[in-house]
N, C-alpha and C positions, 0 to 999 in steps of 0.2 A: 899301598902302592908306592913304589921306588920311582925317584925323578925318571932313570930309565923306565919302568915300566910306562909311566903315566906318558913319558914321550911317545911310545909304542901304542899308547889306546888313542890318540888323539891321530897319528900318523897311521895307525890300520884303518882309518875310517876315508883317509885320501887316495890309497893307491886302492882306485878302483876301475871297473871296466867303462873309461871317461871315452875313449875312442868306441867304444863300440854300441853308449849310450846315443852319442855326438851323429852317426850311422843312422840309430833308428831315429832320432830326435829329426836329422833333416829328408827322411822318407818320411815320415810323420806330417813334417810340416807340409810338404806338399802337396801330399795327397788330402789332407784335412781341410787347409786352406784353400784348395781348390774347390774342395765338396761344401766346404761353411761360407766362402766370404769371397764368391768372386764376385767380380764387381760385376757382369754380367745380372741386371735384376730387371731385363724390359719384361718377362714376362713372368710372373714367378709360379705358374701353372704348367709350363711347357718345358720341358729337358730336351736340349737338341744335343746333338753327338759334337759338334763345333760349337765353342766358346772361349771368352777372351780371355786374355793373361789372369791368373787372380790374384791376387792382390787382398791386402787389411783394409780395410776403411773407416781410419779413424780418427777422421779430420772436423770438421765443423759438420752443418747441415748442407743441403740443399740450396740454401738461401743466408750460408752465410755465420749462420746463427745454432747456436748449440744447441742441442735438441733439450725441452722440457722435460726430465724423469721425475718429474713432484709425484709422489703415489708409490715409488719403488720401494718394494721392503728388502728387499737385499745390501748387504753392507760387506764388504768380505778386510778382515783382519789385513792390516798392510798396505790397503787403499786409500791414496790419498785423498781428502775430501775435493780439492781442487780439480781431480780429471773430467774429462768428458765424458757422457754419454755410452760414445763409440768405444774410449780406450775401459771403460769399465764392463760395458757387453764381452769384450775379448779376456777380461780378467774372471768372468763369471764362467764362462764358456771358454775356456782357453786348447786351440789346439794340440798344444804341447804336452797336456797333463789329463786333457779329457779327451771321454769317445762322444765324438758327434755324431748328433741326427739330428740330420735335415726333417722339416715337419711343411711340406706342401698344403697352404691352405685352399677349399674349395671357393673363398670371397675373402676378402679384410674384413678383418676383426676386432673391436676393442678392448682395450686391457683389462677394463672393468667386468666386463664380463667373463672374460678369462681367467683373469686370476685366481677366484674362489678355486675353478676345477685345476689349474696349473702348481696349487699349493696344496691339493690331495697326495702329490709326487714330490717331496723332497728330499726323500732318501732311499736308497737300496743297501739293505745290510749299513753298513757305517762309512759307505761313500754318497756323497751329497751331487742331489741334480738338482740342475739349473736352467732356466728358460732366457732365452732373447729373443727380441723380434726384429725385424725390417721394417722401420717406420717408415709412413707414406712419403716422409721428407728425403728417404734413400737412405738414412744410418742404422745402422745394427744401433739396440740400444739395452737395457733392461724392460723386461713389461711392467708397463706405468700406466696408473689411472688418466684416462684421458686421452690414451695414445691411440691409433690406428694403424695397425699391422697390415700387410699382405705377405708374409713367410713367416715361420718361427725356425728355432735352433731350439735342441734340447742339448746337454752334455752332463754325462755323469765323468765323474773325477774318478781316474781309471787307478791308483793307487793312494792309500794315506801309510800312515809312519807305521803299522801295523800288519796291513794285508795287501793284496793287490785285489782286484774286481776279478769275480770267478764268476762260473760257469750258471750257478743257481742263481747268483744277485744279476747274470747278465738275463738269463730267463725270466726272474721277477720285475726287472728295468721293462725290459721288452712287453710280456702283457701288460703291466700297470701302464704301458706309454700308449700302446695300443684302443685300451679302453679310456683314456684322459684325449687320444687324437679323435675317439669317436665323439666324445662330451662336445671338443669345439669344432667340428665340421674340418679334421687335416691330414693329409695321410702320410705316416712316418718311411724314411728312407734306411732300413736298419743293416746297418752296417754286419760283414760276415761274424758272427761267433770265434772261428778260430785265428783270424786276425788281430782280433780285440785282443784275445785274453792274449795273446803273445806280445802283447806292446804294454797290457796292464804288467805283466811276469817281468817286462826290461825296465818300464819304471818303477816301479818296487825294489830292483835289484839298485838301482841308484840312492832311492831312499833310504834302503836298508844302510847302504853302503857311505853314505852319510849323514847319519843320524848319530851326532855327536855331542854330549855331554859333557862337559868337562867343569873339574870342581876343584876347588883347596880349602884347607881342612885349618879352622883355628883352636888350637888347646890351650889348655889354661894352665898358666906356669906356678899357679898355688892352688885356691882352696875350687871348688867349684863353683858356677856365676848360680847368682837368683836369678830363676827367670822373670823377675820384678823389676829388679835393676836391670837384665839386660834387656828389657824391652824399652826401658827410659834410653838408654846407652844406642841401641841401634835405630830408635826413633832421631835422636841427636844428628847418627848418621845418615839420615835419609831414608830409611827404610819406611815404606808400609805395612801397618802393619794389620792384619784380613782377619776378620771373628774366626775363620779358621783354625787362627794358628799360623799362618803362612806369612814370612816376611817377604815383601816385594821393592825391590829397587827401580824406581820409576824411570823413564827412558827423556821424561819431561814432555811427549805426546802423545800418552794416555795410552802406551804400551810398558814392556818392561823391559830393565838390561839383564838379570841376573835376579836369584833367588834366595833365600839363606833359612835353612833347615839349623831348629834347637838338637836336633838327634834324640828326643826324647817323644814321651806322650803328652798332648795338649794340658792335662793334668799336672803333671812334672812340677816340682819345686825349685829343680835344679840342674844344669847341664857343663859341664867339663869341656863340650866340644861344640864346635859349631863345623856348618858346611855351606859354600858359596860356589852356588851350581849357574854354571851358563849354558845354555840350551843354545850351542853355535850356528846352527844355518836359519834359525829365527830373529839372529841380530847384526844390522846391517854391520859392514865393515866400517864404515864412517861414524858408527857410535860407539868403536872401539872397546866393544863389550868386555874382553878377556882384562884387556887395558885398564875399564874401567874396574874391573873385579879386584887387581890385585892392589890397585890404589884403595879402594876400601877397606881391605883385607890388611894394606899395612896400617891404615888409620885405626883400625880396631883393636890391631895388636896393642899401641900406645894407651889406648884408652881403655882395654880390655885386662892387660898383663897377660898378653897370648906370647904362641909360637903358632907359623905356620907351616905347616905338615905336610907331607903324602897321606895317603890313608895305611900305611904303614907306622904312621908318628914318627916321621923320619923328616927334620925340617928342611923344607923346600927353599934354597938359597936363589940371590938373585940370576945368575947365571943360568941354571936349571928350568927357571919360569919366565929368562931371556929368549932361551930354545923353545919354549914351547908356545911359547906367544909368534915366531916365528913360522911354525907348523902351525896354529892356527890362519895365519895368513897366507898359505901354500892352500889351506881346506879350501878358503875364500876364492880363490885362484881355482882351484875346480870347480864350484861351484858355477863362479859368474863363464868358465867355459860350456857348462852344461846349458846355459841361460837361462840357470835357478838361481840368481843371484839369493846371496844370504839376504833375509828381513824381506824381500820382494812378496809381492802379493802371492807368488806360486811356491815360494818356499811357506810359505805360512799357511797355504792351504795343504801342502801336503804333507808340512810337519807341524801344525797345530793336534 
């Protein structure tokens, strides 16, 4: 790949249809938000035709006090361990990215007893559902041992980096939710079929359309490396290295910035080339992933006897990976318009 071209793979992945995502994003929002999370919960048995503004709720408790989630098994990549309760129910369940159902229950219910039949459902096809409740303190939260519900929310994730939510996984959602609402005494609020899948079809068309990889290439300007020696050499520079075979460059919070491929098979004796892959809207802009890629990239040329390349063996000068460091922060720029910011909990669910 030529500096131009490589400019051209990273820059076709920005001009995307961001206005007409931005469109469905805020129909989306209000219509979701109105049906999941209005604040309106004196009765959670009764649907009257009038009700009040809605609104997120995802403040403290009732009284003040953060709601207890000790019991919760859900953890979602990108989540800081420090949120609440409320802002992690909305990260599970998220308007934006998921189809919500509402799930009426006929009395309050405990977690404990729920959750065995609530973790029969945690997938359709290769998109992941998720459960939250209305605890009696008034906050949406995660279902937790110990808790008492009077509503639940179900949400399946209506697109991942691959496919969008169809028509057969929307069928198999719907009975598997039907017989798990009969298990705990609820009856689901199931959203139309041909609306779903046309809002699954426009987030996919985003995902697709920013699902960006970008990588540089280091060659070696004499004999070919050991992979003996160069796993001593890029352990030196940080690297993790994975019984796989995978190096992993650590992010220092138990994520990663960036990847590096021998180009060979686990067996291999020997490798000419390496590759330093950054996975872009799964790394915040503030960790300065590309950033931090190509400072590696020059630290290992010194210590390697590299050049760094295109995938053309065409070496990539500083100017060339000035430009493109640039258009990665134009990508960043659509992104955080979309209100997928890169490394956010919702880019990481939908491009994990």
């Amino acid at each position: 790949m030529t500096d131009i071209e490589m400019s051209i793979s990273i820059g076709a992945v920005i001009v995307v249809g961001v206005l007409v995502y931005n469109k469905w994003q805020e129909h989306k929002a209000r219509k979701s938000v109105a049906r999941a999370f209005s604040a309106d919960h004196d009765d959670v048995l009764m649907r009257t035709e009038e009700r009040s503004e809605p609104r997120f709720d995802i403040g403290s408790g009732a009284d003040g006090e953060t709601p207890d989630v000790e019991g919760s098994t859900t953890v979602l990549p990108g989540t800081d361990v420090g949120v609440s309760a409320a802002e992690l129910a909305i990260s599970l369940v998220d308007p934006l990215i998921d189809c919500l159902i509402p799930l009426a229950l006929e009395a309050p219910v405990r977690g404990d007893k729920i959750l065995p039949i609530l973790h029969t459902l945690r997938h359709v096809g290769n998109k992941p559902v998720h459960f939250i409740g209305l605890h009696v303190n008034g906050d949406w939260e995660p279902i937790a041992h110990g808790g008492v519900y009077t509503r639940l929310q179900a949400g399946v994730q209506m697109a991942t980096r691959t496919t969008a939510l169809n028509e057969l996984e929307y069928s198999e959602l719907v009975t598997r939710l039907r017989a798990v609402s009969d298990e705990i005494g609820a009856e689901p609020e199931i959203p139309d079929m041909i609306e779903v899948m046309g809002e699954a079809r426009t987030l996919q068309r985003f995902v697709s359309g920013h699902d960006a990889q970008l990588g540089v290439n280091l060659l070696s300007n004499g004999a070919p490396w050991s992979i003996t020696t160069l796993i001593g050499a890029l352990e030196k520079q940080g690297f993790d290295v994975r019984p796989d075979g995978r190096f992993i460059m650590p992010d220092g919070d138990g994520g990663q910035l960036f990847t590096l491929s021998t180009n060979v098979t686990l067996g291999a004796d020997t490798t000419s080339r390496l590759t330093l892959l950054l996975d872009v809207p799964c790394v915040a802009p503030a960790r300065d992933g590309f950033g931090q890629m190509v400072t590696c990239a020059r630290a290992l040329v010194g210590r390697l006897d590299a050049t760094i390349v295109d995938d053309s063996d065409q070496p990539l000068l500083d100017e060339a990976l000035g430009e493109i460091n640039n258009q990665v922060l134009e990508f960043y720029q659509e992104m955080e318009i979309a209100d997928i910011p890169a490394g956010s909990t919702r880019a990481m669910r939908l491009f994990s």
